[in-house]
C-alpha positions, 0 to 999 in steps of 0.5 A: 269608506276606507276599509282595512284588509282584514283577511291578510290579518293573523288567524285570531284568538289562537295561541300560537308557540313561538318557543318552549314555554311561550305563546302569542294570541293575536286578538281582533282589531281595535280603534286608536286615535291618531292624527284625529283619524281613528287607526286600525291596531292589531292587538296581541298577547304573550303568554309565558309558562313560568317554571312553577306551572303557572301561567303569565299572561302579557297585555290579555286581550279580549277574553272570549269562551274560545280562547279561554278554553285553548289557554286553559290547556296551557295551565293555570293563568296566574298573572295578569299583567298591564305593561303600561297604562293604556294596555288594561283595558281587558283585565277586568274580564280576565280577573272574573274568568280567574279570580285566583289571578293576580292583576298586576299594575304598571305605572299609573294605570289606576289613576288613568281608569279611574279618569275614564270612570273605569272600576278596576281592581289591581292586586299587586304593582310592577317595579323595576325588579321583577317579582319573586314569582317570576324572576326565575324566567322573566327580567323586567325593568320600567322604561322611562323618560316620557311625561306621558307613560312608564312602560314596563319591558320584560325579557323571558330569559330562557328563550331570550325573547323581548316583549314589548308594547308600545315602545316600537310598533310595527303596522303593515301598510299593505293591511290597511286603507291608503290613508292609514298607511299614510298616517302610519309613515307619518307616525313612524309606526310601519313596517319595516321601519317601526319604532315608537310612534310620533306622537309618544317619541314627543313626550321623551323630549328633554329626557332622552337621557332616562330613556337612552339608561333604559334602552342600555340596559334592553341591549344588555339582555341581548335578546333573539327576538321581539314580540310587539303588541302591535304589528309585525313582530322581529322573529330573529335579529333583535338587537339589530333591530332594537339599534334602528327601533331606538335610533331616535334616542341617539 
């Protein structure tokens, strides 16, 4: 059995500030299929401090009591966002934890839990300009192009921070079994080449247009840095690395 390197992981279930006013937690480990193999993704949240106190949080992860009672120092959580229509999957529990949050919904993420038999309830739905609750602190736009899923991006404007889901993912070999690291390659997904995985560039073909209109106007945000849900994320020199991300678009 091909065991994953678990302890060179980032401490979990810890916000971590990385700026005024914003936080990553990373959360445990998750299986994802790939290749027909089932592939070890870190995951990660983002959360903002909006100017009004509130709290936004981005992709939550698996909600325990420890993290719960850390975030709670932070403020009031408020927004629950899905970015995309695989990332929700934790809402649910969030929404039980605070029922005074709204759960925000990307593209399609209704029909996909319903499909899995999942009962999920969304209070509000993302667009392509950012709501105003928030549009003070964060731009947003809907990436499209692909025929599988939109993804919703966001831009905390005041740190000058990208935050990502699935977009670009960033594995590091060394944190996995060979094998992985293998698959990883072959996806395009590892560290220090990581971009949006095979299997997802491959739904954008005969729309690379729409996609190159979203990438364009990333770039225009020019942001420091990029958080990613998945791998290493980009402290510094985010468009640069925005530039090789997306090269597959251009």
């Amino acid at each position: 059995m091909i065991q994953d390197n678990i302890e060179l992981y980032e401490p979990i279930n810890i916000p971590k500030s990385i700026d005024d006013n914003i936080w990553i937690v990373d959360g445990p480990l998750v299986k994802m299929a790939m290749y027909k193999a089932l592939i070890p993704f870190p995951t990660r949240m983002t959360i903002i401090h909006l100017s009004n106190g509130d709290l936004w949080c981005h992709s939550p992860i698996a909600l325990t009591e420890a993290i719960k009672s850390k975030i709670d120092r932070l403020g009031p959580v408020r927004h629950l966002v899905s970015p995309n229509k695989i990332h929700y999957i934790h809402i649910n529990s969030w929404m039980q934890a605070y029922p005074e949050a709204t759960a925000w919904a990307s593209p399609g993420v209704r029909d996909r839990a319903a499909n899995q038999g999942i009962a999920l309830t969304f209070n509000a739905d993302l667009s392509e300009t950012p709501p105003p609750v928030w549009a003070d602190d964060i731009d947003q736009l809907i990436f499209r192009g692909s025929r599988f899923m939109d993804e919703v991006v966001f831009f905390h404007k005041r740190t000058s921070t990208l935050i990502l889901a699935d977009l670009i993912e960033n594995f590091e070999p060394k944190k996995v079994g060979w094998l992985y690291r293998v698959l990883l390659r072959l996806a395009g997904a590892a560290d220090p080449d990581g971009k949006a995985p095979l299997d997802l560039r491959i739904t954008f073909w005969g729309r690379k247009i729409q996609a190159y209109q979203g990438y364009q106007r990333i770039l225009k945000w020019k942001p420091g840095r990029i958080i990613l849900s998945h791998g290493r994320w980009y402290e510094s020199n985010g468009i640069d690395e925005l530039k090789r991300a997306f090269r597959w678009l251009t």
